[in-house]
C-alpha positions as CSV (number, residue, x, y, z in Angstrom):
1,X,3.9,73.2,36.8
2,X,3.8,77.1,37.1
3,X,6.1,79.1,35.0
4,X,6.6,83.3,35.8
5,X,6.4,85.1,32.7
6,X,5.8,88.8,30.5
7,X,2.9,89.3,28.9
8,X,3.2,88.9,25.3
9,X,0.8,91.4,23.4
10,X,-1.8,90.2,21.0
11,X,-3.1,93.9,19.4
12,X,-4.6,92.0,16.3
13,X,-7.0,89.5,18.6
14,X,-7.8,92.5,20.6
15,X,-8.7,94.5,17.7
16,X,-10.5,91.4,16.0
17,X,-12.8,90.8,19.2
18,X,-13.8,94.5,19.4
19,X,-14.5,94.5,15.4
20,X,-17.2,91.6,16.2
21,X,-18.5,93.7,18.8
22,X,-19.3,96.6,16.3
23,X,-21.7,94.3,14.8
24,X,-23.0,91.3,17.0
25,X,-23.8,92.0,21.4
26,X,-22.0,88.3,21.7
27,X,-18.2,88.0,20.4
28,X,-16.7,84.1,20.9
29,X,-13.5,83.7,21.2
30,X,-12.9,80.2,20.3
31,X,-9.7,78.1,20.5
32,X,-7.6,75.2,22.2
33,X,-7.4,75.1,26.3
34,X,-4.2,76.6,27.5
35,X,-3.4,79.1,24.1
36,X,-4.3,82.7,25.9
37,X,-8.3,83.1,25.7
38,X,-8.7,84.0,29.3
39,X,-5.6,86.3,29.5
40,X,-6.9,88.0,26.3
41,X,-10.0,88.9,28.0
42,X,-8.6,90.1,30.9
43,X,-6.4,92.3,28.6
44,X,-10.0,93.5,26.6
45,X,-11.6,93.6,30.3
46,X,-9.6,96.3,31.7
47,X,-10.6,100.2,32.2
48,X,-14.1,99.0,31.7
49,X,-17.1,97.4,33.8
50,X,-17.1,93.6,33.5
51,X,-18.1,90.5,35.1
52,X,-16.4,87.2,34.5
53,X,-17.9,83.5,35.2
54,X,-15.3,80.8,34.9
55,X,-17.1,77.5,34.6
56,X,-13.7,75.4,35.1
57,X,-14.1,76.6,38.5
58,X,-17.1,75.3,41.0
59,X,-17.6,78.9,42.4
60,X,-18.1,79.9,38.8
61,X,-20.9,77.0,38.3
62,X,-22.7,77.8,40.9
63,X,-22.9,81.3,40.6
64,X,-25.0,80.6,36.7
65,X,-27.4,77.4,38.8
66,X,-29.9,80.5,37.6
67,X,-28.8,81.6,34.9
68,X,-31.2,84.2,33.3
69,X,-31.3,85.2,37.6
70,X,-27.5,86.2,37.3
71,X,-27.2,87.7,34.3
72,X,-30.8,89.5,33.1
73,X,-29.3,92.5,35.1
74,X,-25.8,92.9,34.1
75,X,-24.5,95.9,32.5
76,X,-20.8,96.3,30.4
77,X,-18.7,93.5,29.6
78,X,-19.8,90.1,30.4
79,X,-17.2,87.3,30.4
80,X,-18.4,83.6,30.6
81,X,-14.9,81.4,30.3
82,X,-15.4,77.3,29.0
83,X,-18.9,77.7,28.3
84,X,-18.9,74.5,26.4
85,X,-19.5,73.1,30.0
86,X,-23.2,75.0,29.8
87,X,-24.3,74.8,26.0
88,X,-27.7,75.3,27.3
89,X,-26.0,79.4,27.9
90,X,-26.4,79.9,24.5
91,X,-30.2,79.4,24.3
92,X,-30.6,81.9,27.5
93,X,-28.2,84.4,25.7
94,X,-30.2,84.7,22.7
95,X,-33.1,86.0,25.1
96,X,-31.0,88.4,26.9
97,X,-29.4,90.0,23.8
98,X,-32.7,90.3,22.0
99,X,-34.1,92.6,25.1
100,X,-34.6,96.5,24.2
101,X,-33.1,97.1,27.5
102,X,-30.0,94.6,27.2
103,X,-26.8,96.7,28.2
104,X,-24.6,94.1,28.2
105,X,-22.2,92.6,25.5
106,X,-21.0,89.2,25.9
107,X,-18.1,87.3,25.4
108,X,-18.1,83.5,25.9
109,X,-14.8,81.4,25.8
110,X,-14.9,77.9,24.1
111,X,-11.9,75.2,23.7
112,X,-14.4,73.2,21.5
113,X,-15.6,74.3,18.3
114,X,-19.5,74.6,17.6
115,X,-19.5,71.7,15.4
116,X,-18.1,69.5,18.4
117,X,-21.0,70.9,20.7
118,X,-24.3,71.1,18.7
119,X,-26.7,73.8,19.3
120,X,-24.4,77.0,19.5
121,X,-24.9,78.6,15.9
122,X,-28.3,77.7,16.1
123,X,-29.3,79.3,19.5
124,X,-27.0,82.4,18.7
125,X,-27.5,82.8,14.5
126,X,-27.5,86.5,13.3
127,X,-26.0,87.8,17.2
128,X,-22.4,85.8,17.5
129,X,-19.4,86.4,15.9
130,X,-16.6,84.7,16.1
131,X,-12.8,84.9,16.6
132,X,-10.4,81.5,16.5
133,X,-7.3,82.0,18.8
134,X,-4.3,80.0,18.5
135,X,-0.9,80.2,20.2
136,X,1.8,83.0,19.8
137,X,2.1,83.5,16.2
138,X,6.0,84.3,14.8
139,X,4.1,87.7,14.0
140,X,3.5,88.2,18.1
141,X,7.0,87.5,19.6
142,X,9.1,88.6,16.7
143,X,11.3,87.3,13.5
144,X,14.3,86.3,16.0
145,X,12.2,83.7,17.9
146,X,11.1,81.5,15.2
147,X,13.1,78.4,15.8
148,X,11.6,78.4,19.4
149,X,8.6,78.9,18.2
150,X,8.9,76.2,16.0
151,X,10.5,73.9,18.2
152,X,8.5,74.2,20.8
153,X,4.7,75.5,19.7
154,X,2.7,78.7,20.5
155,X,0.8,77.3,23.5
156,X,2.2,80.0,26.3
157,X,3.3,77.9,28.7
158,X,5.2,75.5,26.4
159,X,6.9,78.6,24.7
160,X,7.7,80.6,27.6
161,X,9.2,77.9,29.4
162,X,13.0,78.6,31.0
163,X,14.4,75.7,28.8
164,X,13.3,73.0,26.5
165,X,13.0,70.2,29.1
166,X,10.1,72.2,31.1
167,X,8.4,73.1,27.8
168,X,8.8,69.2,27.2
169,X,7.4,68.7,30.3
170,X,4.8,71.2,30.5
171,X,3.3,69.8,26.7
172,X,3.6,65.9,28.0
173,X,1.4,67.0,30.5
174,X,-1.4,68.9,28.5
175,X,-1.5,65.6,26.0
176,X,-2.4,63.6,28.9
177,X,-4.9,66.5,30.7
178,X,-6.7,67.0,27.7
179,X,-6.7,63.3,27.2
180,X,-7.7,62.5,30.2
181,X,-9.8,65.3,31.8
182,X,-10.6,67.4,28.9
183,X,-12.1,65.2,26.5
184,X,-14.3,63.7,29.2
185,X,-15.8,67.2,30.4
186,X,-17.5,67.4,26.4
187,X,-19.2,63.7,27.6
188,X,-17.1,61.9,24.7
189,X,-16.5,58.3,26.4
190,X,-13.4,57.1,24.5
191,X,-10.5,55.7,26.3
192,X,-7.8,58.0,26.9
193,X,-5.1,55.5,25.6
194,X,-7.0,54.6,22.8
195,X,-7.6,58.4,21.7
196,X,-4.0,59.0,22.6
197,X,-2.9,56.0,20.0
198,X,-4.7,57.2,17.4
199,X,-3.2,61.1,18.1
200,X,0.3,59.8,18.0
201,X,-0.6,58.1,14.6
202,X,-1.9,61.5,13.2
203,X,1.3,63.1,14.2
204,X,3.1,60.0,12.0
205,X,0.8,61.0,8.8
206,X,1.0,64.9,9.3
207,X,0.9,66.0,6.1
208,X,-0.2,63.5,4.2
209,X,-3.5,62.9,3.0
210,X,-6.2,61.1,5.0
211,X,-6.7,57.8,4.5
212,X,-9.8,56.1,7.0
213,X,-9.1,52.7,5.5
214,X,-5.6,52.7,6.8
215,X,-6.1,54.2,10.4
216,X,-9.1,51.7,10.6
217,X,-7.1,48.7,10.0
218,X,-4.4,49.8,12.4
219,X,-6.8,50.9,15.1
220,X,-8.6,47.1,14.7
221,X,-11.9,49.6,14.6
222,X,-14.4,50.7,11.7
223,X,-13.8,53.6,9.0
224,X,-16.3,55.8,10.9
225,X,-14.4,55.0,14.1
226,X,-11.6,56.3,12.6
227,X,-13.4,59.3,11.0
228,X,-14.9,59.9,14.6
229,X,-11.6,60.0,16.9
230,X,-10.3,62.7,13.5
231,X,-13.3,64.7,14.4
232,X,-13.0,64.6,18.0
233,X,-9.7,66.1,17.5
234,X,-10.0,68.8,14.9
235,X,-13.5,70.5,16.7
236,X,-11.4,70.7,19.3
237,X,-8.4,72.7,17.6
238,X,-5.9,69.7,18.0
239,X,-5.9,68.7,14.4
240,X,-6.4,70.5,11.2
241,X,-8.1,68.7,8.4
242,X,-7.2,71.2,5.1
243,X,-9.7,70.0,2.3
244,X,-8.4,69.2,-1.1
245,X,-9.7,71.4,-4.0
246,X,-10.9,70.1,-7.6
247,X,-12.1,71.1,-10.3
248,X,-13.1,70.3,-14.0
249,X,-9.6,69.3,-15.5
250,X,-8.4,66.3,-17.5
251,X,-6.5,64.6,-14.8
252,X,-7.1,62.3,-11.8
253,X,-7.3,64.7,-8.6
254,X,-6.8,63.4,-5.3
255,X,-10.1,64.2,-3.2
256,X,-9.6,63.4,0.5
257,X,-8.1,66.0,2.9
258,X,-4.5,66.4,4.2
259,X,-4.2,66.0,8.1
260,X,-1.6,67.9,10.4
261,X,-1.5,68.5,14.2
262,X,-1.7,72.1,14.3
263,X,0.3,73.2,17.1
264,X,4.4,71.9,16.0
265,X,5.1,71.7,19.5
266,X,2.3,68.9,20.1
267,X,3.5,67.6,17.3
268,X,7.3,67.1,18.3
269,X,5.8,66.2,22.1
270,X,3.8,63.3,20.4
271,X,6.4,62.4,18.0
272,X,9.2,62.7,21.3
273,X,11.2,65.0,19.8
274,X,12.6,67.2,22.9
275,X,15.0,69.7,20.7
276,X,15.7,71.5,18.1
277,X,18.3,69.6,16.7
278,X,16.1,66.2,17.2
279,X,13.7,68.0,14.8
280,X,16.6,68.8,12.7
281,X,17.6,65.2,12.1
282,X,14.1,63.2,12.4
283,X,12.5,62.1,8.6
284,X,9.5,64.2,9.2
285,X,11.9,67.6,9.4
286,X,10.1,69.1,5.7
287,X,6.5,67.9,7.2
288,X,6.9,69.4,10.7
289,X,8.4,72.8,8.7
290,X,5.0,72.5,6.5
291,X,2.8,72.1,9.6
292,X,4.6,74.9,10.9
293,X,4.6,77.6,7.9
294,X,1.0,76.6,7.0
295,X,-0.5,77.5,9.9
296,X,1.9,81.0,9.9
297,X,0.4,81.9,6.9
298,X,-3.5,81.0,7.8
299,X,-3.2,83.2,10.9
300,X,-2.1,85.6,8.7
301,X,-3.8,85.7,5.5
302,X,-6.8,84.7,8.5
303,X,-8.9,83.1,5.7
304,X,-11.3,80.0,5.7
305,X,-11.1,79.7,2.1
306,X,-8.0,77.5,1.4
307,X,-7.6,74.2,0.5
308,X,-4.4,71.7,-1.3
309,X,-4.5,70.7,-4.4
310,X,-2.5,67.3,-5.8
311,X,-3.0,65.0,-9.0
312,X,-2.8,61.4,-9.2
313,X,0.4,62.2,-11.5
314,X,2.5,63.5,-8.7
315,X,1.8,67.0,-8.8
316,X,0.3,69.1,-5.7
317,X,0.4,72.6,-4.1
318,X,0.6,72.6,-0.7
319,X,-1.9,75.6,0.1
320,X,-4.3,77.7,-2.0
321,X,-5.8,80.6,-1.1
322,X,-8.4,82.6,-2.8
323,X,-8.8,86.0,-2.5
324,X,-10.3,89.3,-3.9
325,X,-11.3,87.1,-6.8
326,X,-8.0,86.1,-7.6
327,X,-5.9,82.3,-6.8
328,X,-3.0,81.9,-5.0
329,X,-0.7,79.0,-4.2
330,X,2.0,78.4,-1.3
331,X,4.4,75.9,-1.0
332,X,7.0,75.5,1.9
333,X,10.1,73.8,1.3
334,X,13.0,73.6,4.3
335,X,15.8,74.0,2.0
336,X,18.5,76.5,1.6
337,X,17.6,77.8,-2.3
338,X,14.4,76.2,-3.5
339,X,14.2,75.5,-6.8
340,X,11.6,76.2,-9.2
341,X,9.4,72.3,-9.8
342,X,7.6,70.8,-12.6
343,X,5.0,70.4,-9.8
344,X,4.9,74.7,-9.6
345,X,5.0,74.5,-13.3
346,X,1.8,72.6,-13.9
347,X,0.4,73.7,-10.7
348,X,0.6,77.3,-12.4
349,X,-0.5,76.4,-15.3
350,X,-3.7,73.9,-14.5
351,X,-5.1,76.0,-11.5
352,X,-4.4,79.2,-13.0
353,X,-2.7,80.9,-10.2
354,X,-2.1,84.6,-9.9
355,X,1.1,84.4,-8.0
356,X,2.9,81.2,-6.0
357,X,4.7,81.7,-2.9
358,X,7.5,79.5,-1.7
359,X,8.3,79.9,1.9
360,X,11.3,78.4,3.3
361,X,13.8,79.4,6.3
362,X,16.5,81.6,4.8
363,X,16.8,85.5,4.5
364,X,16.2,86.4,1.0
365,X,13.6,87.4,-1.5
366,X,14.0,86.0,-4.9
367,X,12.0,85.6,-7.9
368,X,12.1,81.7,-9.8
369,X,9.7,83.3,-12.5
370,X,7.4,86.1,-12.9
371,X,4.6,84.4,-11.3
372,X,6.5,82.7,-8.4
373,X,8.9,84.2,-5.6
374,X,10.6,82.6,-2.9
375,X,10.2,84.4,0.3
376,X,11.3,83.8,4.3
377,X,8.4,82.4,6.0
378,X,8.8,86.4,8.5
379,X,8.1,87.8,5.1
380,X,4.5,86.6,5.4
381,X,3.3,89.8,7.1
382,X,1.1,91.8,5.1
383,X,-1.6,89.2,3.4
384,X,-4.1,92.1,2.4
385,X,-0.9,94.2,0.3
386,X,1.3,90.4,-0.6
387,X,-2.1,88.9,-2.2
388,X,-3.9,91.3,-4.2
389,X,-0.6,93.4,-6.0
């Protein structure tokens, strides 16, 4: 299914890929299939000399059968598109970059993280950097689109759909191609309908905490079965797996990682929600708005240092960040006028946070105590400023 439609701007990734370049000869721009890597280099490609090798397509394959042959002579901007199709690239990079006479820069395009396919951070160590791309952000097509964007997810396609049967449509059928086609191209042999199960039963648990025992028994496989398919998923940018944090205090703390599908309109496709207003009235409404302002605020803020926190008693915080050597604490709550919580009480007071954030979907800024405001999840725009004063 082809939809017609504007290009949506993405300044910060632009600016973000060129940044890497000011440092390392290979940038990679790493995220799901379908979210906007290969429109975002055609946007960086532009008024300057560039190649491109796409190796979804066969013309693309054949043109690197000899590799170091194609590329030893190229000048400018070098764009190689799925290279987790080739991992054996990277190794032939790492020659070509650490040439006096190099006058290329690459950038490589990857729907699989490197943990997924082994060998890319050790070919390229010390001469990649890297930049993780996700869908439209609510910072990318603006304050008044956020229950679309919600509704529907960031993928492009999905979100730029004419209504919300086609974005249905368009997200039931990247499930099944990446289930199906996808998955097989990174040589993992796991049946499609048995990978598929075990997605849908992620999207059931999305944020709650990950428990291997239980998915085991339902999936009539082992623990590291279950740990496996989990894997599969988050390396490649399906599923994020937010690890818990402990420390040194008197009380039982919970030590296994939250799950949640990490686009919310995969999530709503898996869990056959088709609308807004089925979201509305479906029990996982406060999870899916969790999912959903989490990841807001991790593009944002555009951290890797963040983790949950939760006692055995009952108390938890659904995100903290640290930052310029201070801690700070998020939690999203879908409700009209949140309230200030026992939970934010002693999650103030035991983690010693600088400042707790409540994001929820209404319009004002108000304070529940000098160390905690409530604030519209479009308020989340200036992490560097919001953090640190």
């Amino acid at each position: 299914m082809f939809y017609a439609f504007n290009m949506i701007n993405r300044p910060g990734y632009l600016e973000q890929i060129r940044s890497v370049f000011r440092i390392h000869p290979v940038a990679a721009l790493l995220g799901p299939r379908q979210c906007g890597k290969t429109t975002l280099a055609r946007m960086l490609a532009e008024h300057q000399v560039n190649t491109t090798f796409d190796l979804e397509s066969p013309v693309g394959r054949q043109q690197l059968t000899a590799p170091m042959a194609a590329l030893e002579r190229l000048e400018g901007l070098v764009i190689i598109d799925e290279i987790q199709r080739q991992p054996e690239l990277y190794e032939i990079l790492r020659v070509l970059v650490d040439r006096t006479d190099n006058a290329a820069r690459f950038l490589v395009l990857g729907s699989a993280s490197p943990e997924l396919v082994k060998g890319t951070l050790e070919s390229l160590a010390g001469r990649v950097g890297f930049v993780d791309l996700s869908g439209f952000t609510l910072g990318e097509v603006g304050e008044d689109e956020r229950d679309r964007l919600w509704s529907r997810g960031g993928f492009p396609r999905s979100f730029l759909a004419p209504d919300d049967a086609a974005s249905g449509d368009w997200r039931q059928g990247f499930v099944r191609t990446f289930l199906e086609r996808d998955i097989p191209q990174l040589g993992i042999t796991i049946p499609s309908e048995t990978l598929r199960r075990f997605w849908t039963m992620v999207a059931h648990y999305h944020g709650q905490v990950w428990n291997a025992a239980e998915f085991a028994r339902s999936l009539g496989a082992s623990e590291n079965t279950a740990r496996r398919y989990l894997d599969i998923l988050k390396g490649a940018y399906m599923v994020r797996v937010l690890p818990p944090w402990f420390e040194n205090l008197k009380k039982r703390q919970i030590k296994a990682p939250k799950i949640y599908i990490r686009d919310s309109g995969i999530l709503h496709a898996l869990l056959q929600l088709a609308s807004l207003q089925a979201i509305l009235g479906h029990p996982k409404l406060g999870a899916s708005w969790e999912g959903f302002a989490l990841e807001h605020v991790l593009s944002t803020v555009n951290t890797r240092d963040a983790y949950y926190w939760a006692t055995h008693g009952g108390a938890e915080l659904d995100l903290l960040i640290f930052a310029s050597g201070k801690r700070f604490g998020f939690e999203f709550k879908f409700a009209d006028a949140p309230a200030l919580t026992r939970s934010m009480h002693v999650a103030l007071q035991d983690l010693r946070l600088d400042h707790l954030w409540v994001v929820y979907p209404g319009s004002e800024i108000y304070r529940l105590h000098e160390r905690v405001t409530v604030i519209p999840i479009s308020a989340v725009h200036d992490p560097i400023g919001m953090l640190v004063a």
